[in-house]
C-alpha positions as a printed Julia matrix, in Angstrom:
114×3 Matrix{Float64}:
 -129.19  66.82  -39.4
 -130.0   70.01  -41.29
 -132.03  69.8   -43.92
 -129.57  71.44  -46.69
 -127.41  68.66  -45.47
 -129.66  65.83  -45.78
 -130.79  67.3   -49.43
 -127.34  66.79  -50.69
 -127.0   63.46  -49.18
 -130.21  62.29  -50.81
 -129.47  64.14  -54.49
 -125.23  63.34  -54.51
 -127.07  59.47  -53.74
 -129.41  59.85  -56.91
 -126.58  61.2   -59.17
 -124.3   58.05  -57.46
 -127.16  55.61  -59.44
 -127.6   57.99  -62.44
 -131.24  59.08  -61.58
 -132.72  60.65  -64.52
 -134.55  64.24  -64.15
 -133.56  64.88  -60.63
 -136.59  67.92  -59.03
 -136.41  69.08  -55.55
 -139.51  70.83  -55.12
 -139.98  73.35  -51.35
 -143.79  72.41  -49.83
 -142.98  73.78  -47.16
 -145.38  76.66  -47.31
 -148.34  74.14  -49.02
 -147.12  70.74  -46.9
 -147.53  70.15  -43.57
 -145.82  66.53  -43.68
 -142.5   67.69  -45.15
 -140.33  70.4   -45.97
 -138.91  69.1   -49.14
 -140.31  66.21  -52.18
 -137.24  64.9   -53.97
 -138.49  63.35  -57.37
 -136.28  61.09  -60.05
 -136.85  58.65  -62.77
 -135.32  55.43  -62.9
 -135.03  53.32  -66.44
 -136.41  50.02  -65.26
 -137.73  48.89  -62.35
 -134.54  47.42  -60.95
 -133.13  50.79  -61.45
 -135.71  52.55  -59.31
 -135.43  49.85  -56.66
 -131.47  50.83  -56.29
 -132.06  54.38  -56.36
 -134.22  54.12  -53.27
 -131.97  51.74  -51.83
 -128.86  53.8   -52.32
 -130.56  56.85  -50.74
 -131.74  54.88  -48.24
 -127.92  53.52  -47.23
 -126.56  57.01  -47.67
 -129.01  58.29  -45.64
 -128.43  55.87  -42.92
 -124.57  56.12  -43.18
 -125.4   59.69  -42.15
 -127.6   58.71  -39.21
 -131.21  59.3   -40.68
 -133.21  56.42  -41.12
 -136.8   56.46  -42.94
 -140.16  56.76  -41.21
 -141.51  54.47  -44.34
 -140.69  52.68  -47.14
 -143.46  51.9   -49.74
 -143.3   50.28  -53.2
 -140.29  48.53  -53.06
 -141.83  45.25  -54.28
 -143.27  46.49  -57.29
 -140.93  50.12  -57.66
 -142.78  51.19  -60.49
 -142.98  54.12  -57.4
 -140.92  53.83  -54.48
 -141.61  56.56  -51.73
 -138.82  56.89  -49.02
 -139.9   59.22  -46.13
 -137.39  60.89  -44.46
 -139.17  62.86  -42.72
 -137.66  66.7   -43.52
 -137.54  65.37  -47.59
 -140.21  63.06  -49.28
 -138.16  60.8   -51.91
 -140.82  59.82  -54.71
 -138.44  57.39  -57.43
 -140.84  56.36  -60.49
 -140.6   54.56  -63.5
 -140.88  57.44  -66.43
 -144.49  56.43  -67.26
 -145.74  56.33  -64.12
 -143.88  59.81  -63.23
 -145.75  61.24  -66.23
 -149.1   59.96  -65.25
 -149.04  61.23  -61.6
 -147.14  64.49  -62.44
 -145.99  65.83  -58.71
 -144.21  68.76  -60.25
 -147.09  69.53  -61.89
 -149.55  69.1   -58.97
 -147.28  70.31  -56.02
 -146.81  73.7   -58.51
 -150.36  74.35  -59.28
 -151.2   74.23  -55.36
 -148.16  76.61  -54.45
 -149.31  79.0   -56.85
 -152.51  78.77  -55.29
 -151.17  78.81  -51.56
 -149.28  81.91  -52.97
 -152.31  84.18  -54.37
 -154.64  83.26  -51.08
């Protein structure tokens, strides 16, 4: 599957569960295990849990299944590899505390000026 493809089967899947602050973010010039991270907040646990879930059926439905699958018993953080996209789903506090965008940014701006 392409990845364009797969990134609106994974976002339109988000959207499906009302995901909250949807971010695709391109590594693939700073990342060599993916081409793609897909981040989203989920209200509560059980919220983040289904949004992972959801993706995870969509993306199946499609033919793509997940190399992994972590954090599903607590999903304060649920991580859903996919290979060609990275799907972090987090809790609002815990996506604040980590802060991908933030991270993945700083290191593409520094992958950019080398």
């Amino acid at each position: 599957m392409q990845l364009e493809g797969l990134q609106k089967i994974v976002v339109a899947a988000l959207e499906e569960v009302k995901a909250q602050d949807i971010e695709v973010l391109d590594v693939r010039g700073i990342a060599s295990f993916t081409d793609l991270m897909v981040i989203a907040s989920g209200s509560s646990s059980r919220q983040v849990r289904a949004l992972a879930d959801k993706v995870i059926e969509k993306c199946a439905a499609a033919g793509v299944r997940p190399l992994g699958v972590e954090g599903q018993r607590e999903a304060e953080w649920v991580l859903v590899d996919l290979n060609d996209i990275v799907l972090h789903v987090m809790l609002p506090q815990t996506r604040d505390f980590y802060n991908l965008e933030k991270l993945w940014s700083v290191n593409s701006a520094k992958a950019l000026r080398s």
